[in-house]
C-alpha angles and dihedrals in degrees: 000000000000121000117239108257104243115211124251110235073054099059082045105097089043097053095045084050088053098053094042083056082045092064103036091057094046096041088224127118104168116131092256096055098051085048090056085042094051086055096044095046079045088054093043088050102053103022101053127044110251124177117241122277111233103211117186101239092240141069137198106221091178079049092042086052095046089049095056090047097055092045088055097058091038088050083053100048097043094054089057098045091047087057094051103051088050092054094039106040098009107184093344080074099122116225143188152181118251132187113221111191107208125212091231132078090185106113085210088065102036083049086043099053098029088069087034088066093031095058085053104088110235104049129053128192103238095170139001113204096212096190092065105023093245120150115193120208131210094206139180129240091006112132110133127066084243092055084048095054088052095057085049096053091044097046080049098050087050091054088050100063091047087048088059087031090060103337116136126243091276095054098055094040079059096057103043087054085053094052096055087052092063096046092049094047091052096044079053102060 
């Protein structure tokens, strides 16, 4: 059975992500690298099978902006605070694992959001239950069910910016129901 050859202005958008993901894991955006990265993404995308990545069909640039804005400072904070509670608490830090369900069936966002926590020092993605949209997170200085729910508004509202940054219609129409929810129930009490 031969694969159906996929053009290439349509594997695109998945080759330039994986060399962006190239060079963040490597840590390492020179021209050569990304070069090494491009072949090897090339390679990756007709050599392997890969399901289809479903895109939106839109895309936020002022969202996108604010995204990276906020995962900027995160990626600041964390990395202090990260450095604290190793100088302060060193191994007796105590850790757990902790399931985030997403909004979103969409692989592109739980992927999404899934490397968005995992670049921010102090959580790290150790399974994604695709069936259920559920990312579970080893992180650091959690050990109450309140410093767990944190984690889990925070992972969601990651995954919300991301949503109004390349969600689809649904998604945002889920948001935005969700949204009214909260207001209503706040108006209420």
């Amino acid at each position: 059975m031969t694969r159906q050859r996929i053009p290439f202005i349509t594997e695109l958008p998945l080759i330039i992500w994986l060399v962006i993901v190239w060079g963040a894991l490597w840590q390492d955006f020179s021209l050569g690298n990304l070069i090494f990265g491009a072949l090897i993404a090339f390679a990756v995308a007709n050599l392997f099978y890969l399901p289809p990545v479903e895109l939106s069909g839109r895309f936020n640039p002022l969202y996108a902006a604010g995204f990276a804005g906020r995962f900027l400072y995160k990626l600041v904070v964390a990395s202090f605070e990260v450095f604290w509670l190793s100088l302060r608490y060193g191994p007796r830090l105590k850790n757990a694992v902790v399931a985030v369900k997403l909004r979103s069936p969409s692989d592109l966002l739980v992927t999404a959001t899934g490397h968005a926590i995992s670049l921010i020092p102090g959580s790290l993605v150790v399974e994604v239950d695709r069936s259920t949209s559920t990312l579970y997170l080893h992180c650091l200085n959690v050990s109450t069910p309140a410093e767990a729910d944190r984690v889990r508004r925070d992972v969601r509202r990651t995954e919300e910016w991301l949503i109004r940054v390349m969600g689809t219609r649904e998604d945002l129409a889920i948001l935005r129901t969700e949204e009214r929810f909260e207001k209503e129930r706040a108006a209420g009490t």
